[in-house]
PyMOL Python script that loads the backbone (N, CA, C, O; Angstrom):
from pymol import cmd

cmd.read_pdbstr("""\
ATOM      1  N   UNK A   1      43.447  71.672  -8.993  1.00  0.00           N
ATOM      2  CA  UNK A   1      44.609  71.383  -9.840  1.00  0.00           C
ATOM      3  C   UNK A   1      45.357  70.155  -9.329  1.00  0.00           C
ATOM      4  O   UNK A   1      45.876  69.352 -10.103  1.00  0.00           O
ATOM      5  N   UNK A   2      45.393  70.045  -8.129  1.00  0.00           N
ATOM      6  CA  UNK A   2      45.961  68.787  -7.322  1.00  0.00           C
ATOM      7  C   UNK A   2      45.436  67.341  -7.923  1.00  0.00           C
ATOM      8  O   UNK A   2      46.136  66.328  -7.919  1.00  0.00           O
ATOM      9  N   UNK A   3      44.650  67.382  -8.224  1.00  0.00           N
ATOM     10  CA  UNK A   3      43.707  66.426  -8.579  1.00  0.00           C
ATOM     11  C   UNK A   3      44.118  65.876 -10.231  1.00  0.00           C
ATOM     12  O   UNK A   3      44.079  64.670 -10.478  1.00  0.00           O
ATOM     13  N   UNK A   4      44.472  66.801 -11.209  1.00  0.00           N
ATOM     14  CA  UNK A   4      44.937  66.945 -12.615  1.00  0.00           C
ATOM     15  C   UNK A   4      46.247  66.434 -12.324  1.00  0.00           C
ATOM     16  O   UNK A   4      46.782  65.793 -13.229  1.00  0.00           O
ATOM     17  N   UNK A   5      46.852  66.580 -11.285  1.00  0.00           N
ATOM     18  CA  UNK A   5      48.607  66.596 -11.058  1.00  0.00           C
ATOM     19  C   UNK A   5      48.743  65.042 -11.041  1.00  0.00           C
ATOM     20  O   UNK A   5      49.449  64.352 -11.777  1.00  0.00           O
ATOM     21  N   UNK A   6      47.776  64.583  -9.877  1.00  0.00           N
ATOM     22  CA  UNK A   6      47.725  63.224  -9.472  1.00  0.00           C
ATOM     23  C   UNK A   6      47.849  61.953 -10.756  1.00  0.00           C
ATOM     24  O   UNK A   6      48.643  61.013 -10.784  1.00  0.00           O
ATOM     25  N   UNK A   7      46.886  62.272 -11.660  1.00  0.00           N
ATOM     26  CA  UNK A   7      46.555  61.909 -13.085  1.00  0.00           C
ATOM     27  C   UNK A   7      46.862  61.905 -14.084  1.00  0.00           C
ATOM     28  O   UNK A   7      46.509  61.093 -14.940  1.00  0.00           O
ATOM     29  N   UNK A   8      47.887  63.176 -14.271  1.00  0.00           N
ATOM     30  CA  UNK A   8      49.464  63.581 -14.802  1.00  0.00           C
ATOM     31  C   UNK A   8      50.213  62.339 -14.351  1.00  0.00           C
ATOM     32  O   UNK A   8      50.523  61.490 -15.187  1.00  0.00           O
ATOM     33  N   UNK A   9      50.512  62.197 -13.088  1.00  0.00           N
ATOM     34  CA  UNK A   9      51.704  61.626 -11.987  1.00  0.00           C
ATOM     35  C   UNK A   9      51.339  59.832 -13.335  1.00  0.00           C
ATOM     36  O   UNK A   9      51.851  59.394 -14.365  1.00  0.00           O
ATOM     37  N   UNK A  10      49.851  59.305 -12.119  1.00  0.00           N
ATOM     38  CA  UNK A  10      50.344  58.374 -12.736  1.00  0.00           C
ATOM     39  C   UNK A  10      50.177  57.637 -13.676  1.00  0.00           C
ATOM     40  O   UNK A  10      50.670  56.509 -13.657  1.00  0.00           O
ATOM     41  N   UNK A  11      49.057  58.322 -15.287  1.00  0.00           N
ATOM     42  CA  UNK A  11      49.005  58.028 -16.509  1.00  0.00           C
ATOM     43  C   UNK A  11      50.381  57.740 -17.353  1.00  0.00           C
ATOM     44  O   UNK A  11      50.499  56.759 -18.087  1.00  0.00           O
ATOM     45  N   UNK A  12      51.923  59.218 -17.055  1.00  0.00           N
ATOM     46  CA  UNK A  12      52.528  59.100 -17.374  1.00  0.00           C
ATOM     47  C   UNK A  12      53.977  57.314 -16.724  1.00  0.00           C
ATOM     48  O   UNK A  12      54.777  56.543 -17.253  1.00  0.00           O
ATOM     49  N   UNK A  13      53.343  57.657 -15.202  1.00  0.00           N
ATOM     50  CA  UNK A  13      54.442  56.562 -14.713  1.00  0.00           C
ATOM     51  C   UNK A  13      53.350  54.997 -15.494  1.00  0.00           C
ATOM     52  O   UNK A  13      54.081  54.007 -15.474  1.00  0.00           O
ATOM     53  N   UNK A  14      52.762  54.850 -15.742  1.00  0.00           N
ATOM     54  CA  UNK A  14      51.872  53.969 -16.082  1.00  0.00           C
ATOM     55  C   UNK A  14      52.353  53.827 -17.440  1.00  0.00           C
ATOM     56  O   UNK A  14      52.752  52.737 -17.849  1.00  0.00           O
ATOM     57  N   UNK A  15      52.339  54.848 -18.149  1.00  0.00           N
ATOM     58  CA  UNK A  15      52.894  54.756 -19.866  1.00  0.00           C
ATOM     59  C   UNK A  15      54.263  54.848 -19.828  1.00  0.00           C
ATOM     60  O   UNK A  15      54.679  53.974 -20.589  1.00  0.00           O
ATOM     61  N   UNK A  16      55.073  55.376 -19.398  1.00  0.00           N
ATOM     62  CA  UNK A  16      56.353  55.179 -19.376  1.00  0.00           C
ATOM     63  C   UNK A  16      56.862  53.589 -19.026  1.00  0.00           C
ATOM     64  O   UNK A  16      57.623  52.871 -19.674  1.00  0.00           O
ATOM     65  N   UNK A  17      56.270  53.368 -17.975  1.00  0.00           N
ATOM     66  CA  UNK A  17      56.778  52.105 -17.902  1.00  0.00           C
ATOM     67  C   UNK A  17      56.642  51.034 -18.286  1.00  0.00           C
ATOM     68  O   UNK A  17      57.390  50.084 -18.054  1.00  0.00           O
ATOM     69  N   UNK A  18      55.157  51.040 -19.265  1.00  0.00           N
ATOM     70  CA  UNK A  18      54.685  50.204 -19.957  1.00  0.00           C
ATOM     71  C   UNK A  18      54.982  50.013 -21.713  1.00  0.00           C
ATOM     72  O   UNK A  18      54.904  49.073 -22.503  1.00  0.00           O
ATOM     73  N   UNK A  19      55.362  51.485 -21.799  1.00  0.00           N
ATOM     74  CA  UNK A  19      56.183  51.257 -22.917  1.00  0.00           C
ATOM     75  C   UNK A  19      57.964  51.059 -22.330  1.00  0.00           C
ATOM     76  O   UNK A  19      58.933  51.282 -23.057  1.00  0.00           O
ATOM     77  N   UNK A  20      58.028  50.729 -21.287  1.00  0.00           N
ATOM     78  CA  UNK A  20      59.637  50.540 -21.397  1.00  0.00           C
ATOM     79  C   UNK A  20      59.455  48.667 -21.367  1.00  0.00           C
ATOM     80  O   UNK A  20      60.277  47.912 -21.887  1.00  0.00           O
ATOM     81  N   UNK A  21      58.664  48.382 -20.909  1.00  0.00           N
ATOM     82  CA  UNK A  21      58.575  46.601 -21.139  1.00  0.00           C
ATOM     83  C   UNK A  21      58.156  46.271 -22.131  1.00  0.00           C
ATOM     84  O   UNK A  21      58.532  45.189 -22.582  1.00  0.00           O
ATOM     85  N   UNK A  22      57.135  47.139 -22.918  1.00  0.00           N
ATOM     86  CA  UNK A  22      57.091  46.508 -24.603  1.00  0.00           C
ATOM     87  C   UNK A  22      58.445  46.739 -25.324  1.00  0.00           C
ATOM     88  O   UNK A  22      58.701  46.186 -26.394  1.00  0.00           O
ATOM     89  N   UNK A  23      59.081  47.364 -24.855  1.00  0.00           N
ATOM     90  CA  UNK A  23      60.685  47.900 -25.882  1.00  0.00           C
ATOM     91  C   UNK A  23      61.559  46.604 -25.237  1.00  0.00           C
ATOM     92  O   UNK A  23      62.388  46.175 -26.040  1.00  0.00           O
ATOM     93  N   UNK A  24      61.533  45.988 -24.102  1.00  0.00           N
ATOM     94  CA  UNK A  24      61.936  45.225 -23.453  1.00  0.00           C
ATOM     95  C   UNK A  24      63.351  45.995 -23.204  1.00  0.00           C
ATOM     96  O   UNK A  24      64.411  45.594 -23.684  1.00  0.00           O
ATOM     97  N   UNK A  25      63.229  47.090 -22.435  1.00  0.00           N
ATOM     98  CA  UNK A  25      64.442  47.642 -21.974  1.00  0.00           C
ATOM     99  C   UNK A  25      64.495  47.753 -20.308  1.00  0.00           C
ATOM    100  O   UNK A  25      63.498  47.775 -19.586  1.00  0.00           O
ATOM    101  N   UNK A  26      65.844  47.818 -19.871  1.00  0.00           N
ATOM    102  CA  UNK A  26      65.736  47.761 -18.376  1.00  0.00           C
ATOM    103  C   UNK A  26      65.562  49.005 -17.906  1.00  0.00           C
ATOM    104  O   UNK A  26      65.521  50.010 -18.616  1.00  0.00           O
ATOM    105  N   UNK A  27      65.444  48.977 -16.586  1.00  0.00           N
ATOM    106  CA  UNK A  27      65.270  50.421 -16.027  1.00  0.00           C
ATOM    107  C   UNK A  27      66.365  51.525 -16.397  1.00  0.00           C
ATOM    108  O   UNK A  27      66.262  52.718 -16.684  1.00  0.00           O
ATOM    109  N   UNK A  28      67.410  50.695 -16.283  1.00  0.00           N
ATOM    110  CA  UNK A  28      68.996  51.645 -16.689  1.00  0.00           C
ATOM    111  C   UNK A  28      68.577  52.575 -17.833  1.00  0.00           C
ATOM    112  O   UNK A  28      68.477  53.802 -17.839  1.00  0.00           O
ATOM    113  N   UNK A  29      68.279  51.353 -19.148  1.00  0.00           N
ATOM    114  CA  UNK A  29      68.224  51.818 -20.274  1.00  0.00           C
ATOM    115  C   UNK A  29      67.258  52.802 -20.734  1.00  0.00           C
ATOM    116  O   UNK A  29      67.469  53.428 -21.773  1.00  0.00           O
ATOM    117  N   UNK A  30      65.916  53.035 -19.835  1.00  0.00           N
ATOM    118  CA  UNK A  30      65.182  54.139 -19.930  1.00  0.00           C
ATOM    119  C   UNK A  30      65.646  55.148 -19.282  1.00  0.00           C
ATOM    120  O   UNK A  30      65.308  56.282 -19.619  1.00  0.00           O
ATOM    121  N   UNK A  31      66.484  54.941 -18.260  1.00  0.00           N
ATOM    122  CA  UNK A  31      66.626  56.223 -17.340  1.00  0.00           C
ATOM    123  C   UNK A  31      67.531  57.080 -18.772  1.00  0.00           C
ATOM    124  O   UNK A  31      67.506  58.296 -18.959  1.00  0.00           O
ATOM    125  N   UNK A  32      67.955  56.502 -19.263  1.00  0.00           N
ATOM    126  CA  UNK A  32      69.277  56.994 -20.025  1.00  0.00           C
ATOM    127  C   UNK A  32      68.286  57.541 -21.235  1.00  0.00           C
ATOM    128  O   UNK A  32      68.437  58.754 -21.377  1.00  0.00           O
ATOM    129  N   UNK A  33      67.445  57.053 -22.019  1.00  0.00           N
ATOM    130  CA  UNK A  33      66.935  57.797 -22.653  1.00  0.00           C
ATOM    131  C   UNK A  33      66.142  58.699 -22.192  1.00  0.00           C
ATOM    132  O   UNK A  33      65.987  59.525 -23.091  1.00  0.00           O
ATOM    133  N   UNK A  34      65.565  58.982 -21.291  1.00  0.00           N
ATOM    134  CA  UNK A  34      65.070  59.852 -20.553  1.00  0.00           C
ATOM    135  C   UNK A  34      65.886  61.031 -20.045  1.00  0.00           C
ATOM    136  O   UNK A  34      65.323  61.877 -19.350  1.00  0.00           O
ATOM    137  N   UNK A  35      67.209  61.145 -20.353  1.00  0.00           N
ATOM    138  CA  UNK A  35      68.488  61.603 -19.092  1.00  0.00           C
ATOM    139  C   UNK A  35      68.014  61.877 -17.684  1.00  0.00           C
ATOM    140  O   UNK A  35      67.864  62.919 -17.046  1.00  0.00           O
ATOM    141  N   UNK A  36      67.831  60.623 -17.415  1.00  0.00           N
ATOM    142  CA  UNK A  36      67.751  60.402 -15.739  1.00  0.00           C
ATOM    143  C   UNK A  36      68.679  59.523 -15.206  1.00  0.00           C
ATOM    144  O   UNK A  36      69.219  58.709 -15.956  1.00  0.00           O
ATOM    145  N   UNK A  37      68.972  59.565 -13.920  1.00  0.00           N
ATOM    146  CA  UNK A  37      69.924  59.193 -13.066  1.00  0.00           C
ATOM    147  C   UNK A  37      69.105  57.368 -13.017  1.00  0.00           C
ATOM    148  O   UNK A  37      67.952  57.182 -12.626  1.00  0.00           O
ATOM    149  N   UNK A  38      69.759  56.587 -13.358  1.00  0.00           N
ATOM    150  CA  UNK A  38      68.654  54.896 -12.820  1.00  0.00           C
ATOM    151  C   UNK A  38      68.453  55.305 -11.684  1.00  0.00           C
ATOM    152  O   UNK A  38      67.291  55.706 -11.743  1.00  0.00           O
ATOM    153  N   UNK A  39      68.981  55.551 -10.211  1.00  0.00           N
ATOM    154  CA  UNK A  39      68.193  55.456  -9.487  1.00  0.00           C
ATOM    155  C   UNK A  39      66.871  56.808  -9.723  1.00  0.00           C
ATOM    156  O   UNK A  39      65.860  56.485  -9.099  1.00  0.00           O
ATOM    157  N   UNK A  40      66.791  57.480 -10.086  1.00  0.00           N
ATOM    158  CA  UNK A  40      66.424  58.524 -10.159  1.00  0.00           C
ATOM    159  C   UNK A  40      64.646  58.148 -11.007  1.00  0.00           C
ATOM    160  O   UNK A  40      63.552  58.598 -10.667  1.00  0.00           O
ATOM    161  N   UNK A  41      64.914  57.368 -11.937  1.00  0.00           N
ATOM    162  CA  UNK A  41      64.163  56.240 -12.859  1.00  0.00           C
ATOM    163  C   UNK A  41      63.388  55.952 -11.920  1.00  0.00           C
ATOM    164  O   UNK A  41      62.281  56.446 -11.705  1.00  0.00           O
ATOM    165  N   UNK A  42      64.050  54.971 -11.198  1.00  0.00           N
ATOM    166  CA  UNK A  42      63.656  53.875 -10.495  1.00  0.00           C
ATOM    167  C   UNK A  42      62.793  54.357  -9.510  1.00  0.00           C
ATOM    168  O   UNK A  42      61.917  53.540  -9.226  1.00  0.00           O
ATOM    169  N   UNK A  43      62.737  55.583  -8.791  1.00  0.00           N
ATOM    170  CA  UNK A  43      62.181  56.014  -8.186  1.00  0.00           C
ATOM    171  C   UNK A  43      60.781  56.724  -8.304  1.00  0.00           C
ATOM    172  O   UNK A  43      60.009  56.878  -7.358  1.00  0.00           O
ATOM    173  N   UNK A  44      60.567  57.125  -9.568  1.00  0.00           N
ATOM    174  CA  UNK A  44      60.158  57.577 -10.468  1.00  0.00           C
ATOM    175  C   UNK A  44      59.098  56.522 -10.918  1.00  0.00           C
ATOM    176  O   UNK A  44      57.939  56.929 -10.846  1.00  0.00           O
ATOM    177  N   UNK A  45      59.269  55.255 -11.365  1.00  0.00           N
ATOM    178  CA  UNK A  45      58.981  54.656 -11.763  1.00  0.00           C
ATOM    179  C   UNK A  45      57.965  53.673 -10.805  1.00  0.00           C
ATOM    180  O   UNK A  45      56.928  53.053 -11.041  1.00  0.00           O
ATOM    181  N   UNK A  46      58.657  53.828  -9.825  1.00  0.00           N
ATOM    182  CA  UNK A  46      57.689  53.253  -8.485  1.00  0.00           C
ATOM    183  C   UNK A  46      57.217  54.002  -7.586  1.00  0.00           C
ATOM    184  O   UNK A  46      57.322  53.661  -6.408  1.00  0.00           O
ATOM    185  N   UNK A  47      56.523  55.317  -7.985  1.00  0.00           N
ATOM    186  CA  UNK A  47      55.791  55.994  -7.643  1.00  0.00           C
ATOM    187  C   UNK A  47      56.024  57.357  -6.719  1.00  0.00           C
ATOM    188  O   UNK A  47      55.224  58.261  -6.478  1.00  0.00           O
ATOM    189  N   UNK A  48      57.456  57.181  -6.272  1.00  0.00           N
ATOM    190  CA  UNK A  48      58.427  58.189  -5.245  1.00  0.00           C
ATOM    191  C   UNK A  48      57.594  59.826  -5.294  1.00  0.00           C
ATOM    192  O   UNK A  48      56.995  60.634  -4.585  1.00  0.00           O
ATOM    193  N   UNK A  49      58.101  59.568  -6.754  1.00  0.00           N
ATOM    194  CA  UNK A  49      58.077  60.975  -7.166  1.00  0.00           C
ATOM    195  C   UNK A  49      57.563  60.894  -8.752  1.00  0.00           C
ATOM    196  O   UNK A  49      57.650  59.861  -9.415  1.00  0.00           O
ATOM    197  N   UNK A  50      56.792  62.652  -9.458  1.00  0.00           N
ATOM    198  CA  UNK A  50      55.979  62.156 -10.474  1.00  0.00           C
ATOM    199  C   UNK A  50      57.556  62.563 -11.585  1.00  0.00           C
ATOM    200  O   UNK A  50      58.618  63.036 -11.179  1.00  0.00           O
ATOM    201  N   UNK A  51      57.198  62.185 -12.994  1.00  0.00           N
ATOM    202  CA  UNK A  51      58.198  62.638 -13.776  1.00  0.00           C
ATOM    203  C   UNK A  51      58.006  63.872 -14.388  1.00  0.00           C
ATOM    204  O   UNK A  51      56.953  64.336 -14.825  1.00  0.00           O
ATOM    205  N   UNK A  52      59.241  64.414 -14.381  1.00  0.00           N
ATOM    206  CA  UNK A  52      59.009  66.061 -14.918  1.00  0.00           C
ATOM    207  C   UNK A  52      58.526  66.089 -16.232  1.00  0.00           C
ATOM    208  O   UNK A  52      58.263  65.054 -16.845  1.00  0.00           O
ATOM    209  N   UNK A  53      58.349  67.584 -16.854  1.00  0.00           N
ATOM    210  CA  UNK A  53      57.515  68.348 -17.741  1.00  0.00           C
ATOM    211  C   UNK A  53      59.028  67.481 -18.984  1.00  0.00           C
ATOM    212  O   UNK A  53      58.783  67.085 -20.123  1.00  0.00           O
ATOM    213  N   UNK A  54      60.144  67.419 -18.455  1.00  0.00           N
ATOM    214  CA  UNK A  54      61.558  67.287 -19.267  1.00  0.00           C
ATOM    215  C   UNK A  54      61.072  66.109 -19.659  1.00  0.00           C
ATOM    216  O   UNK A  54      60.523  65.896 -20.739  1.00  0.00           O
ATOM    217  N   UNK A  55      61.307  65.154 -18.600  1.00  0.00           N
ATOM    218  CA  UNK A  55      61.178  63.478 -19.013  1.00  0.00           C
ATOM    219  C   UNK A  55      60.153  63.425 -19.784  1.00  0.00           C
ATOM    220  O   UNK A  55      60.318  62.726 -20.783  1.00  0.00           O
ATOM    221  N   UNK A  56      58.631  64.179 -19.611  1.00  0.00           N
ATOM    222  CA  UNK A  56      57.449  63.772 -20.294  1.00  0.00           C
ATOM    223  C   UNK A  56      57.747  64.077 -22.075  1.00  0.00           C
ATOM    224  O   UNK A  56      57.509  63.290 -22.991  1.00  0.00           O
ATOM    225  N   UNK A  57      58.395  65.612 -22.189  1.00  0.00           N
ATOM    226  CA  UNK A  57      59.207  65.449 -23.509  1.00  0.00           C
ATOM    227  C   UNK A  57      60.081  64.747 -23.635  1.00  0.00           C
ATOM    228  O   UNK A  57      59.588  64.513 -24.738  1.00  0.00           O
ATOM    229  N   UNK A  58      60.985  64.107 -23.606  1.00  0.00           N
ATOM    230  CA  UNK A  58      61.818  63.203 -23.996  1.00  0.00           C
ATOM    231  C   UNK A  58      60.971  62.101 -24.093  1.00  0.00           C
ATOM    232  O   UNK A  58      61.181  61.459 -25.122  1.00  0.00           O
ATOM    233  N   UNK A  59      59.773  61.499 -23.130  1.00  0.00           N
ATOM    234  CA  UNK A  59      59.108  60.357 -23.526  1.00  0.00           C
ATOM    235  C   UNK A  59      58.863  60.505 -24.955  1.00  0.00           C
ATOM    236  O   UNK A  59      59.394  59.893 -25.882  1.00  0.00           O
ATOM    237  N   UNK A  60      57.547  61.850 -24.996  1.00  0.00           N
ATOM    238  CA  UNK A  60      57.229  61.745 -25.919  1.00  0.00           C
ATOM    239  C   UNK A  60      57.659  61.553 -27.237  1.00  0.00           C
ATOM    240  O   UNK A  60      56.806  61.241 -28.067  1.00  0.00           O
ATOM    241  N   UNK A  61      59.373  61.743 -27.741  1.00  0.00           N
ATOM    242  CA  UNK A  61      59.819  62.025 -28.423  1.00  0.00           C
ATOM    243  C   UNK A  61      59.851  60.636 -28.917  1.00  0.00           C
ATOM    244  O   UNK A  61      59.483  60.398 -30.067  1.00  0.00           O
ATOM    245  N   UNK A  62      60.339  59.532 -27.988  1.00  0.00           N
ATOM    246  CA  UNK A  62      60.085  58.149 -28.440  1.00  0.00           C
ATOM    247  C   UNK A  62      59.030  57.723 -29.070  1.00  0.00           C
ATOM    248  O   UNK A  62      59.109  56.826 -29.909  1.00  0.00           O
ATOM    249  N   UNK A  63      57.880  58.325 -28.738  1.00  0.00           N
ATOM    250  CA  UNK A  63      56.857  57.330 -29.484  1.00  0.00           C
ATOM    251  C   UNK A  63      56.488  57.430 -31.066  1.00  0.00           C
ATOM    252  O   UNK A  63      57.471  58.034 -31.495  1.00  0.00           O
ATOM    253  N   UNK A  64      55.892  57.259 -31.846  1.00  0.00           N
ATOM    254  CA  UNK A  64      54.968  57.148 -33.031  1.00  0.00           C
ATOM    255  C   UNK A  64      54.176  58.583 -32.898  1.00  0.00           C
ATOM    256  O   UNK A  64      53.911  58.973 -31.761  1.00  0.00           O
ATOM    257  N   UNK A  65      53.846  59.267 -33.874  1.00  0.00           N
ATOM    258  CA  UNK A  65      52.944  60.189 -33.469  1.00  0.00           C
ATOM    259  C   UNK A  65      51.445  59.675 -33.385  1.00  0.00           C
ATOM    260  O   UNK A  65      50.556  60.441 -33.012  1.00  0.00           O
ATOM    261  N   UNK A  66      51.180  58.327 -33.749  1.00  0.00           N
ATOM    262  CA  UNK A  66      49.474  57.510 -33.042  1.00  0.00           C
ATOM    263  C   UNK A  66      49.760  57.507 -31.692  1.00  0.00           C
ATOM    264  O   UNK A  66      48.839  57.753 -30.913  1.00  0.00           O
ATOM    265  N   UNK A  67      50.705  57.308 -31.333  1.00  0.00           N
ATOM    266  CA  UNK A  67      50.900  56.686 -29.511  1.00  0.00           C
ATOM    267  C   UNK A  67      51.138  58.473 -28.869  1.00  0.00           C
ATOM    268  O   UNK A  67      51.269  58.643 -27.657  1.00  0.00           O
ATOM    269  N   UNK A  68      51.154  59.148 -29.416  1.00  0.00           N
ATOM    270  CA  UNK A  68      51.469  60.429 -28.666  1.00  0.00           C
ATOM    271  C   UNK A  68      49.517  60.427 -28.184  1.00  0.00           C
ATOM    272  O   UNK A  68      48.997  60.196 -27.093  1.00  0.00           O
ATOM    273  N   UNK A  69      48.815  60.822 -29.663  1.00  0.00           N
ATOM    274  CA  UNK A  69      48.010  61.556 -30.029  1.00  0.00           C
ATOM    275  C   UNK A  69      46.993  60.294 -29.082  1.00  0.00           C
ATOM    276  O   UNK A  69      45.823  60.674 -29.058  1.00  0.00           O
ATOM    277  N   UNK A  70      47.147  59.256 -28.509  1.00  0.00           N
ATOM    278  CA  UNK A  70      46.765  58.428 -27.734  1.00  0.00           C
ATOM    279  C   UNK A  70      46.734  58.566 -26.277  1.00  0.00           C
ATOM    280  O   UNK A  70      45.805  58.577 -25.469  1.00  0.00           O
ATOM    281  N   UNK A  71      48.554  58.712 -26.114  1.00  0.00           N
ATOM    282  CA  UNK A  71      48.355  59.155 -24.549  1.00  0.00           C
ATOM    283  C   UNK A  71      47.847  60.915 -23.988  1.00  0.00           C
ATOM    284  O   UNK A  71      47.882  61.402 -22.858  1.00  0.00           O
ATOM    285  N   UNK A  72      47.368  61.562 -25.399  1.00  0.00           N
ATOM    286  CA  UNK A  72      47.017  62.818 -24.898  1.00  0.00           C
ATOM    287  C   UNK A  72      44.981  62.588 -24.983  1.00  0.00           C
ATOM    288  O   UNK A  72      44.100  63.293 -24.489  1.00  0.00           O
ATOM    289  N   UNK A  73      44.907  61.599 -25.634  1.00  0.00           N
ATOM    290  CA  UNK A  73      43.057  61.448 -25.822  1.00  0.00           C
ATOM    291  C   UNK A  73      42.810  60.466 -24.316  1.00  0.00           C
ATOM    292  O   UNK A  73      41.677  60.314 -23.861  1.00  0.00           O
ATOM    293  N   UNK A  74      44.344  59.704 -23.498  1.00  0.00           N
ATOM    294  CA  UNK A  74      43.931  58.997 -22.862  1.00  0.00           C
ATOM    295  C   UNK A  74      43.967  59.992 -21.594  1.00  0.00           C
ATOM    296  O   UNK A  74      43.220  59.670 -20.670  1.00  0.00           O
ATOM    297  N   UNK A  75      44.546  60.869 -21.471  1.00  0.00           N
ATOM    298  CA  UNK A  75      44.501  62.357 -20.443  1.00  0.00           C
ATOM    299  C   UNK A  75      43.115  62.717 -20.351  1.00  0.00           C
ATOM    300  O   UNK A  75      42.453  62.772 -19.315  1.00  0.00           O
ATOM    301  N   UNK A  76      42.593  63.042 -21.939  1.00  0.00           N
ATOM    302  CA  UNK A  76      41.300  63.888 -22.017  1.00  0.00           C
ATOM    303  C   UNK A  76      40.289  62.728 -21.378  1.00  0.00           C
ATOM    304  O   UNK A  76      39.708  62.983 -20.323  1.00  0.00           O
ATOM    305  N   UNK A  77      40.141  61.751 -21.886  1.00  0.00           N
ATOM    306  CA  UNK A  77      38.993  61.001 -20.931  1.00  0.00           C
ATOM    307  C   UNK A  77      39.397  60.771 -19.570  1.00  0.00           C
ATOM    308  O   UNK A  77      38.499  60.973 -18.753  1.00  0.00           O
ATOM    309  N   UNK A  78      40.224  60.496 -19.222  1.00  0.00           N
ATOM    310  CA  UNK A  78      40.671  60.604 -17.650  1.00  0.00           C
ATOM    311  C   UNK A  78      40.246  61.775 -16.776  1.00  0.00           C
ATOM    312  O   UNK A  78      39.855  61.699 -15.611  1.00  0.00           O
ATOM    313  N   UNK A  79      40.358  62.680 -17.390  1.00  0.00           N
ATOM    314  CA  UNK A  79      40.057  64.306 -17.267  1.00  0.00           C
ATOM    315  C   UNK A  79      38.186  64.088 -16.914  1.00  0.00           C
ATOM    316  O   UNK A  79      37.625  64.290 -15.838  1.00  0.00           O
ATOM    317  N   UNK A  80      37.609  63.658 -18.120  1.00  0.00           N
ATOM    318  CA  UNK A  80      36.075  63.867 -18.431  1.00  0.00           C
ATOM    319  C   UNK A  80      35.575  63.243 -17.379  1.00  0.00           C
ATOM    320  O   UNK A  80      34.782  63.802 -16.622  1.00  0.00           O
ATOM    321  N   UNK A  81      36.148  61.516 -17.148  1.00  0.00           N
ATOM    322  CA  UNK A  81      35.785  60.807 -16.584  1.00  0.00           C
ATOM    323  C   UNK A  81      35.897  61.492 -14.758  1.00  0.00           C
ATOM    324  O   UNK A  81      35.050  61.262 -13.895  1.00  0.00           O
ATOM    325  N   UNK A  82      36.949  62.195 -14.595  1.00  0.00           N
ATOM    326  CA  UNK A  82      37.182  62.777 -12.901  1.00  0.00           C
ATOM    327  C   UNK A  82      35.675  63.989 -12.974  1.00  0.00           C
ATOM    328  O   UNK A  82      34.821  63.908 -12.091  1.00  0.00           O
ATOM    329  N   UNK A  83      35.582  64.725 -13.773  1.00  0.00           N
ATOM    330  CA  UNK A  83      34.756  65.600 -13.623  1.00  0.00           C
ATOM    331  C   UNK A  83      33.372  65.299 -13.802  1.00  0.00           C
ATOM    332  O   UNK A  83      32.430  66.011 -13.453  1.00  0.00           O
ATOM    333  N   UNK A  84      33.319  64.182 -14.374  1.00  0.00           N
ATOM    334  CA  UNK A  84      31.859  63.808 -14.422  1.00  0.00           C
ATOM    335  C   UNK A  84      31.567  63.032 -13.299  1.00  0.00           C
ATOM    336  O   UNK A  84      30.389  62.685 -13.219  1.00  0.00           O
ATOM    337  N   UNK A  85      32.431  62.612 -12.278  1.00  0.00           N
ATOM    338  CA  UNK A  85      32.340  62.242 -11.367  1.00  0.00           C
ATOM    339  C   UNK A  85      31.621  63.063  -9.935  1.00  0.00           C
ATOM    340  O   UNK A  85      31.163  62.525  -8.928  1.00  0.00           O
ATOM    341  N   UNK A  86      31.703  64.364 -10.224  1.00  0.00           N
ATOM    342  CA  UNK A  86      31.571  65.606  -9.292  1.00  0.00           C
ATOM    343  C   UNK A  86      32.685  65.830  -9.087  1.00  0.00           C
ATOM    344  O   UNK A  86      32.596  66.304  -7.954  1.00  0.00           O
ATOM    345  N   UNK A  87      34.185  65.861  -9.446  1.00  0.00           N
ATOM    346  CA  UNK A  87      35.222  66.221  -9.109  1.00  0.00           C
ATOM    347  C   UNK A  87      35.939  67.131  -9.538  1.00  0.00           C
ATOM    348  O   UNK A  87      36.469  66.812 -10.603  1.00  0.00           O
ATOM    349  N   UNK A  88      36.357  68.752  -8.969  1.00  0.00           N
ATOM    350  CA  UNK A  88      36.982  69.839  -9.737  1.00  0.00           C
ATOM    351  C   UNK A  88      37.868  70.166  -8.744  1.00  0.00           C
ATOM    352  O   UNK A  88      37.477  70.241  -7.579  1.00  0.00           O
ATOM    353  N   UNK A  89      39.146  70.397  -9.082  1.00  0.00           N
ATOM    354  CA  UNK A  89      39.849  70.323  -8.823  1.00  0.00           C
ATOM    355  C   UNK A  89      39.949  71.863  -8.005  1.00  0.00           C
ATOM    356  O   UNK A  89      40.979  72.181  -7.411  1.00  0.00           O
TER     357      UNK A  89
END
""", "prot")
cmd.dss("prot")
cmd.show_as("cartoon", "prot")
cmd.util.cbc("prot")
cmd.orient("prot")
């Protein structure tokens, strides 16, 4: 499961933050839609710590439902791709 967590951790810090520079918003301004503390963001964002089950809903709530149904097909091959590797968690 450690292994799923890792991939969780940083698909989401990877999409979060990559949709916060296509929106061209600052760190502040995501922490806040997120209800996170900026530093709290920021930390978050540079790898500290992963973002909760909360933030991952509130991400999601921002997007398009193509960009949801995207970052959940981009989980599933991430997923396929670790296990076809010999890797189970």
């Amino acid at each position: 499961m450690r292994r799923y967590n890792l991939l969780v951790r940083d698909l989401l810090r990877d999409s979060i933050q990559g949709y916060r520079k296509s929106q061209s918003y600052t760190q502040e301004a995501m922490a806040e839609k997120l209800r996170l503390s900026p530093r709290s963001y920021a930390d978050q964002e540079h790898g500290e710590y992963g973002f909760s089950a909360t933030s991952l809903l509130f991400f999601m709530s921002l997007l398009p439902e193509r960009e949801k149904l995207e970052l959940i097909r981009e989980f599933e091959r991430l997923v396929e791709e670790e296990e076809g590797n010999g890797h189970v968690a």
